[in-house]
PAZAPA-4460 file (N, C-alpha, C; in steps of 0.05 Angstrom, whole numbers, plus 32768, in hexadecimal, padded with zeros to 4 digits):
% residues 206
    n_x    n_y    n_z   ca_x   ca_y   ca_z    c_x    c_y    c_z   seq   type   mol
   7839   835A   866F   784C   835D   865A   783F   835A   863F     1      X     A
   7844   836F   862D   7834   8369   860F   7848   836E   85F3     2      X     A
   7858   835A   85FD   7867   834F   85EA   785A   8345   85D0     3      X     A
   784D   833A   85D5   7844   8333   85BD   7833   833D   85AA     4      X     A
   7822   835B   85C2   780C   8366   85AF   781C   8376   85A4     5      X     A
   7835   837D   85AD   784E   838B   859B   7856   8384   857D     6      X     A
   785A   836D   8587   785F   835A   856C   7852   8359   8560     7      X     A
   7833   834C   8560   7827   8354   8544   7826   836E   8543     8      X     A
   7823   8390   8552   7825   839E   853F   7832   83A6   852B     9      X     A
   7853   839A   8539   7869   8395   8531   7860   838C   850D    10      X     A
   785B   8378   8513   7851   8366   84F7   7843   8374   84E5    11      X     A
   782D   837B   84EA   781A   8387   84DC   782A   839B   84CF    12      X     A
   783A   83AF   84E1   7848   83C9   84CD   7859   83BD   84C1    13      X     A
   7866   83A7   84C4   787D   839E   84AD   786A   8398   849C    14      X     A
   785B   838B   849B   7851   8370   8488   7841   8392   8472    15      X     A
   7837   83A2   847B   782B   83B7   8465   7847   83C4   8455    16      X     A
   785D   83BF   8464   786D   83CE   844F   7880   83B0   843E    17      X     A
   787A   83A1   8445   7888   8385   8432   787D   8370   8427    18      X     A
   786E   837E   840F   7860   836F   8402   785F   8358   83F4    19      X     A
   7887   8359   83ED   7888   8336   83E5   7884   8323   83F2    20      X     A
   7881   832C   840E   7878   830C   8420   786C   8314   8428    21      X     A
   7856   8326   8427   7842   832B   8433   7829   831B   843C    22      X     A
   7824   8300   842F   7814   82F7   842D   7816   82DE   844C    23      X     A
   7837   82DE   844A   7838   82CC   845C   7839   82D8   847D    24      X     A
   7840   82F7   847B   7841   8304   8498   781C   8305   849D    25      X     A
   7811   8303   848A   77FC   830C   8491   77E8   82ED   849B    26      X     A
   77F8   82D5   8491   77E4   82C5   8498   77F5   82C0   84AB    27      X     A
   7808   82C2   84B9   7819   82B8   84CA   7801   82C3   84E7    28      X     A
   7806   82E0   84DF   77F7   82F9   84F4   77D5   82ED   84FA    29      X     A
   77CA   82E3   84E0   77AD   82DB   84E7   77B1   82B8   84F8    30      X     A
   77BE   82B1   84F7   77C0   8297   84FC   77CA   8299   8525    31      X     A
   77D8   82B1   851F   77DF   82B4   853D   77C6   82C6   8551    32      X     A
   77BA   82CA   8543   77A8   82DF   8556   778F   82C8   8557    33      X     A
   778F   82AB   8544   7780   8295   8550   7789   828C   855F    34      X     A
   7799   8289   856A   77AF   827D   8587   77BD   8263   856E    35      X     A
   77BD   825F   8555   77C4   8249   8544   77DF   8248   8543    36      X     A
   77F3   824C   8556   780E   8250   8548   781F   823E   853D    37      X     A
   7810   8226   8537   782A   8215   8525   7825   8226   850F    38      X     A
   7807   822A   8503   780C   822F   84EC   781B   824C   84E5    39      X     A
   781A   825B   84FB   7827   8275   84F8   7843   826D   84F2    40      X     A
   785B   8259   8503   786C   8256   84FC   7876   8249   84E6    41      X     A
   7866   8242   84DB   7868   8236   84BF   786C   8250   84B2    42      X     A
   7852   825C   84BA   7851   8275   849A   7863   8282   84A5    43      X     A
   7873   828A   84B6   788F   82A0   84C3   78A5   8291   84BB    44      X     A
   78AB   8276   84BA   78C2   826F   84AF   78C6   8278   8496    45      X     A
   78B3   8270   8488   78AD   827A   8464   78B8   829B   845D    46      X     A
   789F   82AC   8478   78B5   82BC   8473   78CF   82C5   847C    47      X     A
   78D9   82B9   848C   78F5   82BC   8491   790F   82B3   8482    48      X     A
   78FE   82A1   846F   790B   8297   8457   7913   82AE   844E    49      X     A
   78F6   82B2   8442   7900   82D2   8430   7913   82E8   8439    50      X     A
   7906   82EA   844E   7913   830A   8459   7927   8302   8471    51      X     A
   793C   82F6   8478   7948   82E9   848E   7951   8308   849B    52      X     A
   7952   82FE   84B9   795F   830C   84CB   7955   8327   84C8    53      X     A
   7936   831B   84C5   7921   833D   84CA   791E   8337   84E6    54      X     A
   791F   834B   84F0   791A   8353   850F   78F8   8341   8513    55      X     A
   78E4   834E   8505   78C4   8349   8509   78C2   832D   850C    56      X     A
   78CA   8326   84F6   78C1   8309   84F1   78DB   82F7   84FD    57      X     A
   78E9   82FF   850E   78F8   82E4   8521   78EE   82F3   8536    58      X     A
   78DC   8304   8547   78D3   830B   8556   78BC   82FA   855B    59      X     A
   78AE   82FA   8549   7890   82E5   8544   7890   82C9   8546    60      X     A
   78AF   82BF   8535   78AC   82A3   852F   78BE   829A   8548    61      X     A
   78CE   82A4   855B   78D5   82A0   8578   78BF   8299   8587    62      X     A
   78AD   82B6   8592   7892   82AC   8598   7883   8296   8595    63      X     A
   787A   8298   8571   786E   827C   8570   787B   8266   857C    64      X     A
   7895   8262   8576   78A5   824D   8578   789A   823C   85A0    65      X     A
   789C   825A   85A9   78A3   825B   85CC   787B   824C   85CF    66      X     A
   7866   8258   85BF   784D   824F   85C2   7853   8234   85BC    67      X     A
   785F   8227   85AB   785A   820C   85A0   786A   81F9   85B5    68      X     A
   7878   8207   85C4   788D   81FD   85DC   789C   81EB   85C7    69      X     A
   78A5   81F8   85B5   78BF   81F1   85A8   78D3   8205   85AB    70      X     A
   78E4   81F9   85C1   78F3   820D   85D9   790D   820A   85CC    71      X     A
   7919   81F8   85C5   7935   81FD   85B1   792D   820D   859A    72      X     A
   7926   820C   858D   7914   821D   8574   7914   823A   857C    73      X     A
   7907   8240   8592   7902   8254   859E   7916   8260   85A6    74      X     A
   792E   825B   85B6   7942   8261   85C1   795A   8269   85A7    75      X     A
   7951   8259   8590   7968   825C   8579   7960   8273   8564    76      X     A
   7942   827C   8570   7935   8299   8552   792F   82AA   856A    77      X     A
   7939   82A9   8580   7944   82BC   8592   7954   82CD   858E    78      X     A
   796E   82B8   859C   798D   82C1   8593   798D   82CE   8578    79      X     A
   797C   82C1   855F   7987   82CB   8545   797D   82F1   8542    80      X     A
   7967   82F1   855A   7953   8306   854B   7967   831A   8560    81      X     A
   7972   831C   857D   7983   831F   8589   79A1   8331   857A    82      X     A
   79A8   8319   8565   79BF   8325   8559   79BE   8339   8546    83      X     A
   79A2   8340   8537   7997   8356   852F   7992   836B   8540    84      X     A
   797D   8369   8556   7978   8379   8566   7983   836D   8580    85      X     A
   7992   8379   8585   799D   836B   85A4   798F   837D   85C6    86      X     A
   7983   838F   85BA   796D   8394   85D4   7951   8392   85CF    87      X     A
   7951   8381   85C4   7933   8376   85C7   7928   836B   85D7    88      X     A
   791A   8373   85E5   7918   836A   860C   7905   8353   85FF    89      X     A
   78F4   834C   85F1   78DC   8333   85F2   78F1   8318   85E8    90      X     A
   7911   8320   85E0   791B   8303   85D6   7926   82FF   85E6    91      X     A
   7936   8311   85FF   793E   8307   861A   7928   8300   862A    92      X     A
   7910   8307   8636   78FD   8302   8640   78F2   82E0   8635    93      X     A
   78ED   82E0   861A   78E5   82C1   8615   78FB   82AC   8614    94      X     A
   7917   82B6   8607   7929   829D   8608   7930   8299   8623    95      X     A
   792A   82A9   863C   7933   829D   8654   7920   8291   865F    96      X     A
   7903   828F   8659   78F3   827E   8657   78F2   8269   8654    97      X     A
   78F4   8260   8638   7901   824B   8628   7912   8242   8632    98      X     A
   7925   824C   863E   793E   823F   8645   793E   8230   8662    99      X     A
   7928   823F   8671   7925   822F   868B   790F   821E   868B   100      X     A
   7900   821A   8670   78F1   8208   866C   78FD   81EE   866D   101      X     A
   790E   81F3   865E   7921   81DF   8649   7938   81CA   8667   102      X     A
   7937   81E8   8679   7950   81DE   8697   7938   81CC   86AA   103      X     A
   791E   81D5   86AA   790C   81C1   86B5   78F7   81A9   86AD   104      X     A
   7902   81A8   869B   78F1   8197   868C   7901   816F   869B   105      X     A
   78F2   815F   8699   78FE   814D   86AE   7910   813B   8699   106      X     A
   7910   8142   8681   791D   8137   8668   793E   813E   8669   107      X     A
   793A   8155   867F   7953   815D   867A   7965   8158   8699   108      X     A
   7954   814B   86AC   7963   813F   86C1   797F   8139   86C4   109      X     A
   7982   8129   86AB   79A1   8114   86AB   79AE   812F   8696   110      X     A
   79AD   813F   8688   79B3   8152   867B   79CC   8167   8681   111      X     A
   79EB   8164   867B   79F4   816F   868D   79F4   818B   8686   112      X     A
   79E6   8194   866B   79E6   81AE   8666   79CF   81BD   8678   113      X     A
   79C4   81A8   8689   79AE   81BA   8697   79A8   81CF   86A9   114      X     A
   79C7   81CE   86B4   79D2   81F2   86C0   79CE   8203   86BD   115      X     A
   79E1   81FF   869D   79E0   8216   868D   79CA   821E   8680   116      X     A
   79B2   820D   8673   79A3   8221   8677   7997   8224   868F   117      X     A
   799A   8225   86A6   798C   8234   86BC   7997   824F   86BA   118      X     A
   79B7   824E   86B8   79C4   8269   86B4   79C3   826F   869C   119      X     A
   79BE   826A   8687   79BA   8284   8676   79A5   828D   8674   120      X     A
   798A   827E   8681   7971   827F   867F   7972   82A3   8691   121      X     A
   7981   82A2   86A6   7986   82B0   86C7   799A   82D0   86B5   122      X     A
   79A1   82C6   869F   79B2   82D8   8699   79A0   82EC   867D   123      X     A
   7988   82D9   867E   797A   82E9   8660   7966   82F6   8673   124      X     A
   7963   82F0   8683   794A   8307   8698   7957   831C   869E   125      X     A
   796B   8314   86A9   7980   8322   86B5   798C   8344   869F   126      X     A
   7985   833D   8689   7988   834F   866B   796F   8357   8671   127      X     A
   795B   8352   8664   7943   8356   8666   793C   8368   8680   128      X     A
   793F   8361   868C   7942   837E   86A4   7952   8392   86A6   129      X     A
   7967   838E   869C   797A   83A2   869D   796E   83B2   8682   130      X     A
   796C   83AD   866D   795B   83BC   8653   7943   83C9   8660   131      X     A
   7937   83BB   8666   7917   83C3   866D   7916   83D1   8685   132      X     A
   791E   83CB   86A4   791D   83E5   86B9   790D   83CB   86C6   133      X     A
   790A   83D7   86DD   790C   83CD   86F9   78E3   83CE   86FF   134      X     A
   78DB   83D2   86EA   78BC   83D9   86EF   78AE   83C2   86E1   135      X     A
   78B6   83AB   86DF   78A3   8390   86D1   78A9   8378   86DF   136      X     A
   7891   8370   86F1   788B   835B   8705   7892   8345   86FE   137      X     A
   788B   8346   86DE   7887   8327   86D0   78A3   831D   86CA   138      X     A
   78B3   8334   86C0   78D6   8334   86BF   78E8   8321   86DA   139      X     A
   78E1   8333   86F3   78EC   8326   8715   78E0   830C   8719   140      X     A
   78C2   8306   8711   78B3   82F8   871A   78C0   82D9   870A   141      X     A
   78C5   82DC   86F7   78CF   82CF   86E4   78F1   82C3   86E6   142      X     A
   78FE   82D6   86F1   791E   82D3   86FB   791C   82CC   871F   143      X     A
   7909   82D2   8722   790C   82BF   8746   7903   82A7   873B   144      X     A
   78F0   8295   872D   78E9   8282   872C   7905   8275   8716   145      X     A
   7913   8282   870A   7929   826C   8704   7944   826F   871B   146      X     A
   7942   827B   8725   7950   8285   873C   794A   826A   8758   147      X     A
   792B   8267   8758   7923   8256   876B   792C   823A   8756   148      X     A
   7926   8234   8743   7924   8221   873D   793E   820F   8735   149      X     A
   7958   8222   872F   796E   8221   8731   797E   8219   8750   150      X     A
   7974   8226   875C   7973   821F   8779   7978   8206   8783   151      X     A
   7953   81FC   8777   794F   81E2   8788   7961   81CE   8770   152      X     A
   7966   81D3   875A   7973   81BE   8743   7992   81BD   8757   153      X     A
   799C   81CD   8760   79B9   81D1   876D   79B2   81C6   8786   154      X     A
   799C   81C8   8793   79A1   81B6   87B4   799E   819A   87AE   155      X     A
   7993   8191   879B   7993   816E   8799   79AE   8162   87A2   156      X     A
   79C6   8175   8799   79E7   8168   879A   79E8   817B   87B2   157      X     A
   79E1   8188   87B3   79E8   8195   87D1   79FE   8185   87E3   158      X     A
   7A0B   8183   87EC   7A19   8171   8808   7A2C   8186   8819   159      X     A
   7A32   8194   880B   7A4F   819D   8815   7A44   81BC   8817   160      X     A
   7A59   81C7   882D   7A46   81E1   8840   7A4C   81FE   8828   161      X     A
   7A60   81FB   8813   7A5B   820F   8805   7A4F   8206   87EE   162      X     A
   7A42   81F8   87EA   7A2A   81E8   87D6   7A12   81F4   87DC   163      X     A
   7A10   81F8   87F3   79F2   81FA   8802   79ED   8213   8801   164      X     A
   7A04   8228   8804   7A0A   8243   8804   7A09   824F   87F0   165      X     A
   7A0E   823A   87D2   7A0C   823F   87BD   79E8   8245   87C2   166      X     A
   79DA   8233   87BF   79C3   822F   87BE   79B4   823D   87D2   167      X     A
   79B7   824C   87EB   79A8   825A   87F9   79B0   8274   87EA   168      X     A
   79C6   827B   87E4   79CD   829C   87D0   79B2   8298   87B8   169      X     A
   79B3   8284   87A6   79A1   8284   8794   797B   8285   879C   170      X     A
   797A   8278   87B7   795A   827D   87BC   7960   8297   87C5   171      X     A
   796E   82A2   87D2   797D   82C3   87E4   796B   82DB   87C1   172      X     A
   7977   82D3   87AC   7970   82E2   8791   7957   82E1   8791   173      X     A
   794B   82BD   8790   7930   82BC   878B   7917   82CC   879E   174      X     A
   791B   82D2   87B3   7908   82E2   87C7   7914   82F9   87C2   175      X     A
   792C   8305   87B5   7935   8325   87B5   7920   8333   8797   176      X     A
   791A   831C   8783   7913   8323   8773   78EF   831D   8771   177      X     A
   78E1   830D   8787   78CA   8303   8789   78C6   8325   879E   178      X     A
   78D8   8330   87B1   78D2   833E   87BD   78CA   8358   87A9   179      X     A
   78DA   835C   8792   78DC   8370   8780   78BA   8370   8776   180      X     A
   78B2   8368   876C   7897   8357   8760   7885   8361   8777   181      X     A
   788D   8355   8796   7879   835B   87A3   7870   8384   87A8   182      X     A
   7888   8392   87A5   7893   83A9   87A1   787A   83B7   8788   183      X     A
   7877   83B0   8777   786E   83B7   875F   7852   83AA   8760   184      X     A
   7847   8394   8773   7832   8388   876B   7825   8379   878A   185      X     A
   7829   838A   879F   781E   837B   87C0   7808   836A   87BF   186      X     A
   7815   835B   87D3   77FF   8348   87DD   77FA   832D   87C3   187      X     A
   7808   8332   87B7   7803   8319   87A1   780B   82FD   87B1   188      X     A
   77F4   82EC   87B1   77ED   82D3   87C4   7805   82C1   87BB   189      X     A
   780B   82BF   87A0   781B   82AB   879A   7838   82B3   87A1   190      X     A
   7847   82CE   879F   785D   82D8   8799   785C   82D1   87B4   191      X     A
   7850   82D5   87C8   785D   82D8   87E9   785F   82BB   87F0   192      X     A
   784F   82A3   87E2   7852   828E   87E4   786F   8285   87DC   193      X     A
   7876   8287   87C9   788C   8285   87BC   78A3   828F   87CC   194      X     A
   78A3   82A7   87DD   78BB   82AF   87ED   78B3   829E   880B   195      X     A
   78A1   8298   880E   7899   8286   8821   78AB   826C   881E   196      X     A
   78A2   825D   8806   78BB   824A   8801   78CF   8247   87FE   197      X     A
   78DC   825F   87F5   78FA   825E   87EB   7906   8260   8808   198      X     A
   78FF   826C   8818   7904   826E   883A   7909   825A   8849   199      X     A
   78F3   8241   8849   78EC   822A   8849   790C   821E   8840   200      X     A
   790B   821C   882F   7924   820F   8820   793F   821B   8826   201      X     A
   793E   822E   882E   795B   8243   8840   7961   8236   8854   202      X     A
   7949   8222   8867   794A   8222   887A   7955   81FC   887F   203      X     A
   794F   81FD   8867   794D   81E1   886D   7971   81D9   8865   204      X     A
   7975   81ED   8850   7991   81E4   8849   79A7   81F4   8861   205      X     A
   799A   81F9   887C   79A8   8204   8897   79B9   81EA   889E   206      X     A
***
């Protein structure tokens, strides 16, 4: 996926035609192609100051945001860059990222919003595919693993036989979509591992 080498070209052609902030797309852009991205997000806020609710630059400063694993941050110059461009497949692709970062992170254990993001995390791939088409591994590969991981967060309470049903339908997704991946990309050691386990766990919640 080259989301990002998008983005800076993205950058580069804005930043030559907008010269009042030019100075800051441009150090934003050199600062990111050092892998440096706090400082990129510094100089992208600055310009977002200026120029708000430019498509480019909440494209970039999401990104950075998602490199600095500042995942609320990330998830909020998502949505915003979203309500400008609302098929922008790289802000559904990273805020559901973000968002299942945010659902696994162990901070968020006692968390009761931690569902939801598993599902909206499930619902921004879920776009992202539907925009983009049925031909990107990293898209499926990406929605079975919140799919699996949603899964096992729902069998912990497990007890009750349509609980469990809940949770075998959700690993049922996660191997429908690891199978997709394998479809587009055979024999990948890890992906068959992965439907290996989710099976495992089908079986166990018998």
């Amino acid at each position: 996926m080259n989301y990002f080498k998008k983005a800076i070209l993205g950058l580069i052609i804005f930043s030559s035609t907008a010269s009042f902030a030019q100075s800051n797309y441009e150090r934003s852009m050199q600062s990111m192609m050092k892998g440096d991205y706090k400082t990129a997000a510094a100089q992208l806020e600055k310009a977002d100051a200026k120029t708000p609710d430019n498509a480019q630059v909440l494209q970039m400063l999401g990104y950075s945001y998602f490199q600095n694993r500042e995942y609320e941050k990330c998830i909020a110059t998502y949505s915003r860059l979203l309500t400008v461009k609302p098929t922008e497949v790289s802000a559904y692709y990273y805020r559901g990222i973000a968002r299942l970062k945010i659902a696994n992170d162990p901070k968020e254990s006692l968390n009761t919003m931690r569902e939801n993001f598993y599902l909206a995390s499930l619902k921004d791939f879920t776009k992202a595919i539907e925009i983009n088409g049925d031909e990107d591994a990293q898209m499926f590969q990406n929605r079975a693993l919140a799919y699996k991981d949603f899964a096992i967060f729902k069998s912990f309470k497990a007890k009750k036989k349509e609980e469990k049903a809940a949770c075998v339908a959700l690993f049922n997704n996660s191997i429908a979509d690891f199978q997709k991946v394998l479809t587009l990309q055979p024999l990948r050691k890890d992906i068959i591992d992965w439907v290996t386990y989710d099976k495992a766990q089908i079986t166990s919640l018998k």
